[in-house]
Biopython code that builds the backbone (N, CA, C, O; Angstrom):
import numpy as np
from Bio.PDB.StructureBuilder import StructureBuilder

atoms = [
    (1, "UNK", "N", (10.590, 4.555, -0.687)),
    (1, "UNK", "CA", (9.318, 5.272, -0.798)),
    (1, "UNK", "C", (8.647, 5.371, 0.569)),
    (1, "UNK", "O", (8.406, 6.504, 0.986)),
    (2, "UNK", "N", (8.314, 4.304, 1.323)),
    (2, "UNK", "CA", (7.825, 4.578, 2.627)),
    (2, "UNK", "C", (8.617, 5.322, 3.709)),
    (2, "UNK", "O", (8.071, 6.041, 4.546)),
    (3, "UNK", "N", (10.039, 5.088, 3.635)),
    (3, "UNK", "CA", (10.620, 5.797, 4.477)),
    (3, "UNK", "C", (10.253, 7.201, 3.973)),
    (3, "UNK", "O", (9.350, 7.747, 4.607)),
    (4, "UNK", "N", (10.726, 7.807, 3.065)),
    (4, "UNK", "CA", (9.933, 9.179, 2.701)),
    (4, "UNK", "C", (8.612, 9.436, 3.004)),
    (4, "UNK", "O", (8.631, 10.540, 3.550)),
    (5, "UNK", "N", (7.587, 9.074, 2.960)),
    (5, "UNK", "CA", (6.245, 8.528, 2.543)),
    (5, "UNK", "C", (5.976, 9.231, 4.636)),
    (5, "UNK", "O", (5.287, 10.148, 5.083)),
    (6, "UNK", "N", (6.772, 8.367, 5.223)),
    (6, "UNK", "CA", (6.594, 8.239, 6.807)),
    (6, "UNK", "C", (6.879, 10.006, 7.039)),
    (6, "UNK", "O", (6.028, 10.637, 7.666)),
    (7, "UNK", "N", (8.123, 10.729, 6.490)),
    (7, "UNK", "CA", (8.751, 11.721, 6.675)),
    (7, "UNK", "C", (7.983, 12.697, 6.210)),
    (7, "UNK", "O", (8.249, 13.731, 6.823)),
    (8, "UNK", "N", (6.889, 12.908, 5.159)),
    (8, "UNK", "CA", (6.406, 13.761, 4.875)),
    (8, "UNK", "C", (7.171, 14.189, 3.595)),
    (8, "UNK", "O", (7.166, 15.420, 3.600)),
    (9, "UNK", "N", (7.628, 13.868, 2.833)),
    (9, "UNK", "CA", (8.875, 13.729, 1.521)),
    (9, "UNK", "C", (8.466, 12.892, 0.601)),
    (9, "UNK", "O", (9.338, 12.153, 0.143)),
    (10, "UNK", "N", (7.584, 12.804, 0.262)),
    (10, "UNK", "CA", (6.937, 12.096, -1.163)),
    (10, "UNK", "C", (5.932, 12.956, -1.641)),
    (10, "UNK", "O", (5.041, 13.519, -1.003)),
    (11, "UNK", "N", (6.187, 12.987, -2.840)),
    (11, "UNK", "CA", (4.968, 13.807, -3.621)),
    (11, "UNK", "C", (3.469, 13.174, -3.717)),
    (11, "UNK", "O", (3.769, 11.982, -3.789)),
    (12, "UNK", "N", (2.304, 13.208, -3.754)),
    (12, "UNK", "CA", (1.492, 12.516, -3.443)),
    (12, "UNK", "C", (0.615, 13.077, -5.057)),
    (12, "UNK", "O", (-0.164, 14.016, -5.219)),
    (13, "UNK", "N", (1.165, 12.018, -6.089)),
    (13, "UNK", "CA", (0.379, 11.980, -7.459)),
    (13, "UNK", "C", (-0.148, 10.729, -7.495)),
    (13, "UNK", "O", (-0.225, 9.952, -6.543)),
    (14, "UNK", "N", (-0.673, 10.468, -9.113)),
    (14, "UNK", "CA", (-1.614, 9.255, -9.150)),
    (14, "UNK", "C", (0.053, 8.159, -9.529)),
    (14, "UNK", "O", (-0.077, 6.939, -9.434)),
    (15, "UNK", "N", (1.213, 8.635, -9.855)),
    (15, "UNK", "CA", (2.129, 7.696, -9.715)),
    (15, "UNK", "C", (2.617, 6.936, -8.537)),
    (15, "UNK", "O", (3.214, 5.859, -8.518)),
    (16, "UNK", "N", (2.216, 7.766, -7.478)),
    (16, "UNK", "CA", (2.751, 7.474, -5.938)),
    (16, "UNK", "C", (1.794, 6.817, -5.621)),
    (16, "UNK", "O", (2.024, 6.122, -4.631)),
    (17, "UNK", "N", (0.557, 6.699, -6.123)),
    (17, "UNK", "CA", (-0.745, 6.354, -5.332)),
    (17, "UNK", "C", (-0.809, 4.830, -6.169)),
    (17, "UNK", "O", (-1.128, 3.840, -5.510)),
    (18, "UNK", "N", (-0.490, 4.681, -7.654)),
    (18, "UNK", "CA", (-0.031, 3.421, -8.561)),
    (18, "UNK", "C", (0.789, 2.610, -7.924)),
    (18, "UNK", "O", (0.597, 1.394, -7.939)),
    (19, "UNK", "N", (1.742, 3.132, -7.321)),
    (19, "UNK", "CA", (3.154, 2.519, -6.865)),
    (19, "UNK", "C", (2.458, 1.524, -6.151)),
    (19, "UNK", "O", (2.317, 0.323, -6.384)),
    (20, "UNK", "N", (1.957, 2.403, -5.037)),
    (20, "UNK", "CA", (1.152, 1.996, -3.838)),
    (20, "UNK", "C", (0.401, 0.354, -3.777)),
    (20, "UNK", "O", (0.510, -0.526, -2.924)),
    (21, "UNK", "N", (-0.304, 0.395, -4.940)),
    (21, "UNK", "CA", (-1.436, 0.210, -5.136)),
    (21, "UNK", "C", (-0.834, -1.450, -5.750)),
    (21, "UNK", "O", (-1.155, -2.481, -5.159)),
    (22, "UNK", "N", (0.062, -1.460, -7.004)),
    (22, "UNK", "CA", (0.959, -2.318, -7.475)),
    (22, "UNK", "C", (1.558, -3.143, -5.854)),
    (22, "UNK", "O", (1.330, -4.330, -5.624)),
    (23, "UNK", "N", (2.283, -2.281, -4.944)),
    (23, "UNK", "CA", (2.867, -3.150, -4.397)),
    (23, "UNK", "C", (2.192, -3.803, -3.402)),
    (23, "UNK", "O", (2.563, -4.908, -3.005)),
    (24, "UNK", "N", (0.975, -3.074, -2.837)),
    (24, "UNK", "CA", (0.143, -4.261, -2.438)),
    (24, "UNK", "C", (-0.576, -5.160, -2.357)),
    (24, "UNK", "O", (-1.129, -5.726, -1.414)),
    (25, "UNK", "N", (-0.548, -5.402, -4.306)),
    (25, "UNK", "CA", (-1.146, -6.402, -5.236)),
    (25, "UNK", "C", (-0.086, -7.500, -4.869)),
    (25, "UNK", "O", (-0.309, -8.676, -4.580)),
    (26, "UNK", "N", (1.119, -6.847, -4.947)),
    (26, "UNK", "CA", (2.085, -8.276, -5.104)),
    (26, "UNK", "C", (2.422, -8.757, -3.395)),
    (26, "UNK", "O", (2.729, -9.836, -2.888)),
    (27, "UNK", "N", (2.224, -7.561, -2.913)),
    (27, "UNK", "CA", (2.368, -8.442, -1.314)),
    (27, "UNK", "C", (1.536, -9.225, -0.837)),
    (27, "UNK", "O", (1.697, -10.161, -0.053)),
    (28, "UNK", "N", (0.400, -8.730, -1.444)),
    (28, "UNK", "CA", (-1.039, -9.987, -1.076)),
    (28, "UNK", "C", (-0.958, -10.939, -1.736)),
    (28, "UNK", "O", (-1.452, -11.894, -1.136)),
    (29, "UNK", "N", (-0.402, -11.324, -3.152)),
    (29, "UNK", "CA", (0.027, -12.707, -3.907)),
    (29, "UNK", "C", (1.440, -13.546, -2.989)),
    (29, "UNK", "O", (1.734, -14.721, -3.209)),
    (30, "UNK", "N", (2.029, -12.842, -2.175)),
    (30, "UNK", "CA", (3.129, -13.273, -1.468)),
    (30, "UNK", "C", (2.696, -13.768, -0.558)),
    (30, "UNK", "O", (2.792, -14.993, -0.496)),
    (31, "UNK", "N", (2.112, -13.119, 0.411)),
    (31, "UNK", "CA", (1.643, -13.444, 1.439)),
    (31, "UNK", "C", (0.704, -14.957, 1.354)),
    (31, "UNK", "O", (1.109, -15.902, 2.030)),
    (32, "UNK", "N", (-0.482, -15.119, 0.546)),
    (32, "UNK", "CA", (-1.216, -15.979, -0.461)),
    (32, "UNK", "C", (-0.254, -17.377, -0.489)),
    (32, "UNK", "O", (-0.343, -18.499, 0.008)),
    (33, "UNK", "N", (0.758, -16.636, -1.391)),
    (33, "UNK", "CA", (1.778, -18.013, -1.676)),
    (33, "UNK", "C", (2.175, -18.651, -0.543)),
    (33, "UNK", "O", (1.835, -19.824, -0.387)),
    (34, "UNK", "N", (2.826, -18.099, 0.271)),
    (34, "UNK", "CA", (3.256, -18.354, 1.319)),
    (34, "UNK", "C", (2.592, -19.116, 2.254)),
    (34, "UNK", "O", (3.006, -20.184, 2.705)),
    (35, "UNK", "N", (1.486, -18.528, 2.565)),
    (35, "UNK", "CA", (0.310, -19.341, 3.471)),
    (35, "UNK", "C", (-0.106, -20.680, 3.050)),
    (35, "UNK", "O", (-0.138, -21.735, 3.683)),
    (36, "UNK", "N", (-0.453, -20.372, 1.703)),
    (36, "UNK", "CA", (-0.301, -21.800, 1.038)),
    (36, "UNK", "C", (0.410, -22.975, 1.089)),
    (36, "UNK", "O", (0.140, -24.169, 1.220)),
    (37, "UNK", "N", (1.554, -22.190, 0.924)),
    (37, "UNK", "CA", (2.938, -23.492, 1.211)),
    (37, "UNK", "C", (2.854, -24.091, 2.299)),
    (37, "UNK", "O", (3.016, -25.282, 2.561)),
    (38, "UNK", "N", (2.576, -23.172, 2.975)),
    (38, "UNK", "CA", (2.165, -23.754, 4.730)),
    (38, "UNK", "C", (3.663, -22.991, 5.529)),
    (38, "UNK", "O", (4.269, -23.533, 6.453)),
    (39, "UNK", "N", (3.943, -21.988, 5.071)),
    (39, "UNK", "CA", (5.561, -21.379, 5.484)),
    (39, "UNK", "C", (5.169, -19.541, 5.402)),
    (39, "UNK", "O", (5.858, -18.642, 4.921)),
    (40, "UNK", "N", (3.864, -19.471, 6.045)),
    (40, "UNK", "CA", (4.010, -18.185, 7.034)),
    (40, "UNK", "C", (4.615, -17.687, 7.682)),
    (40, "UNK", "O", (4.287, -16.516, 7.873)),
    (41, "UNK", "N", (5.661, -18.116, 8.315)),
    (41, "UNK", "CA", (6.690, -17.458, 8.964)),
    (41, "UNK", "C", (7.596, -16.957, 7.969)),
    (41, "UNK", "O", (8.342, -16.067, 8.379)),
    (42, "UNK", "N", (7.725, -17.304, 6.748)),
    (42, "UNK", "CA", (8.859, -16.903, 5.825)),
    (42, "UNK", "C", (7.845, -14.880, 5.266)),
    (42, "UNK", "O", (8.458, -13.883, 4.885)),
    (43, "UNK", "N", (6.862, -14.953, 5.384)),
    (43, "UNK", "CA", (5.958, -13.836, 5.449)),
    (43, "UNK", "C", (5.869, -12.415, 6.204)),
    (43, "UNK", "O", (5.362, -11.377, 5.778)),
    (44, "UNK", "N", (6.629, -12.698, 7.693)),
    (44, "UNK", "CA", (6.329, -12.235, 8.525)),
    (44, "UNK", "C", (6.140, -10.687, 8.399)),
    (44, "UNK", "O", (5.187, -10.065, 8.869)),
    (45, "UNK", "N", (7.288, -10.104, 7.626)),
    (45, "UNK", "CA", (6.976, -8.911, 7.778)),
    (45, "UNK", "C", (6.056, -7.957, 6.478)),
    (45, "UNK", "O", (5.650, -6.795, 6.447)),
    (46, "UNK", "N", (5.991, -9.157, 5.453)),
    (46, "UNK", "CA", (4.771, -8.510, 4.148)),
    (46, "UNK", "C", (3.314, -8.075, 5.144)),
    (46, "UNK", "O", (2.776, -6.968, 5.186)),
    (47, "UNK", "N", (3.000, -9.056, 5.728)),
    (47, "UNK", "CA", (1.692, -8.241, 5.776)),
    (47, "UNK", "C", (1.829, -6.563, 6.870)),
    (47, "UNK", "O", (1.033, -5.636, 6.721)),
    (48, "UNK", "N", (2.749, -6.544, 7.680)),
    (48, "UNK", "CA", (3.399, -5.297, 8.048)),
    (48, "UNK", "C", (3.157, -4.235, 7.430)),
    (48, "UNK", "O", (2.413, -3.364, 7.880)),
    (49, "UNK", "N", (4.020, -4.136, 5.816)),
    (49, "UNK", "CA", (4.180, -3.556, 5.156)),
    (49, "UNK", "C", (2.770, -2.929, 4.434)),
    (49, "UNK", "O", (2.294, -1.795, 4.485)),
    (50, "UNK", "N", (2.320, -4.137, 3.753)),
    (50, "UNK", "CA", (0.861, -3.850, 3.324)),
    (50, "UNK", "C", (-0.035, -3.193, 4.268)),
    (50, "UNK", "O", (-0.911, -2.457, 3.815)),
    (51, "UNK", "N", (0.088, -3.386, 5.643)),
    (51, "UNK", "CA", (-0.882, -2.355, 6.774)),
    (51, "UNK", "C", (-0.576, -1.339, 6.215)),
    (51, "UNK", "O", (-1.391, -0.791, 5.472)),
    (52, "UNK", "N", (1.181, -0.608, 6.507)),
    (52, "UNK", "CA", (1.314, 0.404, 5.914)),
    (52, "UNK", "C", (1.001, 1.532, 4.951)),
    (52, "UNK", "O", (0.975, 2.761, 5.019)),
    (53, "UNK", "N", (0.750, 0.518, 3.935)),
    (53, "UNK", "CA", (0.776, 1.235, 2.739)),
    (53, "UNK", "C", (-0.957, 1.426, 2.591)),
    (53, "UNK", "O", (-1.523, 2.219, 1.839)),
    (54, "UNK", "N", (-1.497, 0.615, 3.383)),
    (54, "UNK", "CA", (-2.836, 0.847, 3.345)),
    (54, "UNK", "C", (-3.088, 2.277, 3.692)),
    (54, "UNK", "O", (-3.706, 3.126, 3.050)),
    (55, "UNK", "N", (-2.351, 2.384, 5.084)),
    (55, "UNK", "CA", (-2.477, 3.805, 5.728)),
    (55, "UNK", "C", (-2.282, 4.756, 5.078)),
    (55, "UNK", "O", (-3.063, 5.692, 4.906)),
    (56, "UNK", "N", (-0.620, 4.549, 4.400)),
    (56, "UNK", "CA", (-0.665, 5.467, 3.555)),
    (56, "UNK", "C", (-1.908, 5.797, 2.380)),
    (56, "UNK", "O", (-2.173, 6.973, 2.134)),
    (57, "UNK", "N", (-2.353, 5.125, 1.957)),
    (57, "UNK", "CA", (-3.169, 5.509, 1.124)),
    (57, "UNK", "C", (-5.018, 5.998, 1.284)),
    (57, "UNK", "O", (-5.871, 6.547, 0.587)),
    (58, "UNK", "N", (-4.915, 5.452, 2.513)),
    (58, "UNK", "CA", (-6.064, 5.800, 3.423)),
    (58, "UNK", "C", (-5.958, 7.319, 4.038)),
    (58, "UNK", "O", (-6.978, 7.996, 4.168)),
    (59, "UNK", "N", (-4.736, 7.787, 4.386)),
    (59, "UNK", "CA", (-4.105, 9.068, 4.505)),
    (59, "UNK", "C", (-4.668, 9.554, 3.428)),
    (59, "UNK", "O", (-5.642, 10.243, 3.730)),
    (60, "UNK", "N", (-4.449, 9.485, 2.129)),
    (60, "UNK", "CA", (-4.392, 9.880, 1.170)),
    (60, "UNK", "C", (-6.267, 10.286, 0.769)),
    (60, "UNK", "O", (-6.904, 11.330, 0.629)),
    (61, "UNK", "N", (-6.447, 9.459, 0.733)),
    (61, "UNK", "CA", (-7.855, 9.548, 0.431)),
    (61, "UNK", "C", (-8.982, 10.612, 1.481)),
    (61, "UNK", "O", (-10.000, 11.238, 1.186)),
    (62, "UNK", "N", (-8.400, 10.480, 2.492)),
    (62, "UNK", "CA", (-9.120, 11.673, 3.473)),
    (62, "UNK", "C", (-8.843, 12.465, 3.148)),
    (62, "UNK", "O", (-9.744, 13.148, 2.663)),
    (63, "UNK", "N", (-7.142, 13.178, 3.114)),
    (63, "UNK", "CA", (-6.744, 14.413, 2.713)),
    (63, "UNK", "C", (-7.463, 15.113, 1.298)),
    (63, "UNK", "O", (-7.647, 16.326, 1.199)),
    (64, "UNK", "N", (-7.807, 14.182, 0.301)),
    (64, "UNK", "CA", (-8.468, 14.807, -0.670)),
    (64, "UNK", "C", (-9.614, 14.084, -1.169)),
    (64, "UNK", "O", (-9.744, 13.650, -2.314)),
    (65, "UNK", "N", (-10.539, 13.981, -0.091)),
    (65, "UNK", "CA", (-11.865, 13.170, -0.913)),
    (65, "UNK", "C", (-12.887, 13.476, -2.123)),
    (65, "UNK", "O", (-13.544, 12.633, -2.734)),
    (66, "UNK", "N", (-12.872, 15.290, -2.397)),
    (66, "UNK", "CA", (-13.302, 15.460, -3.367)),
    (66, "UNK", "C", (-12.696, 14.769, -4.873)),
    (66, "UNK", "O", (-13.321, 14.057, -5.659)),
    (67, "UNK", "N", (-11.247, 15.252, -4.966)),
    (67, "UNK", "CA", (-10.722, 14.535, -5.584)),
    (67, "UNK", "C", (-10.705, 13.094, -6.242)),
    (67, "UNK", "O", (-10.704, 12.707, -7.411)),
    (68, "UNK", "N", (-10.689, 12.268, -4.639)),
    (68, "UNK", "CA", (-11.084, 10.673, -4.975)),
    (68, "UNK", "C", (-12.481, 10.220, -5.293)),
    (68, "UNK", "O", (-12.708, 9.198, -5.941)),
    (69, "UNK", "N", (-13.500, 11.095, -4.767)),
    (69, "UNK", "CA", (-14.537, 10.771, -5.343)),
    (69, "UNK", "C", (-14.605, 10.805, -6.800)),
    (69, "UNK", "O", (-14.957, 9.804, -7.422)),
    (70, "UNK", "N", (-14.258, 12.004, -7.442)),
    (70, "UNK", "CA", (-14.536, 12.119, -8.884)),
    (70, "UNK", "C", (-13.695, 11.233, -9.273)),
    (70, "UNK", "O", (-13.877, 10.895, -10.442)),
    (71, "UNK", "N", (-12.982, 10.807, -8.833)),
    (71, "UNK", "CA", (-11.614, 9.523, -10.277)),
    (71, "UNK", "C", (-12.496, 8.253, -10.021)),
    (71, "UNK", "O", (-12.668, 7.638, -11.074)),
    (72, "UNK", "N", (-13.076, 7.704, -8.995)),
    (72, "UNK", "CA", (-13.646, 6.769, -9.192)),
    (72, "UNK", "C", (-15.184, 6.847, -9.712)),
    (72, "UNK", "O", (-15.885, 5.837, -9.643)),
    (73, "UNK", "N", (-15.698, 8.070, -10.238)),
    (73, "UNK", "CA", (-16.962, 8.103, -11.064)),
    (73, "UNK", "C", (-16.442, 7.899, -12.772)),
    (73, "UNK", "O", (-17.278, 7.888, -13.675)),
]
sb = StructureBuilder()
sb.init_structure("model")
sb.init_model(0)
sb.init_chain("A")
sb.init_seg("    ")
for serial, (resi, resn, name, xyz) in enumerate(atoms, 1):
    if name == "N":
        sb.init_residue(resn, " ", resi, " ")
    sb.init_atom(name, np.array(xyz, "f"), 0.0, 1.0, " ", f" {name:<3s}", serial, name[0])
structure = sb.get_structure()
């Protein structure tokens, strides 16, 4: 998905934007765990990823703010 996502090759629905949204629920419980354990280095590249997908979805939200405004009313 991100490699597409990077390319301009992903469709941009509320499934792509779910996906999104899911996987940086579970990378922030990873990351969480991890830190916890005291074995951040086993982490290194989740929070990477999660920047990413932030962007991506921060992308997302500029490109159509009318849009995002009304789904969150």
């Amino acid at each position: 998905l991100r490699a597409n996502w990077l390319r301009g090759k992903v469709e941009v629905n509320q499934e792509t934007i779910q996906r999104l949204l899911e996987e940086n629920d579970q990378l922030s419980r990873y990351i969480v765990e991890y830190q916890n354990k005291g074995r951040a280095n086993k982490c290194v590249r989740y929070p990477h990823v999660l920047h990413r997908n932030l962007i991506c979805l921060a992308t997302i939200a500029d490109a159509s703010p009318t849009s995002a405004a009304e789904s969150v009313e």
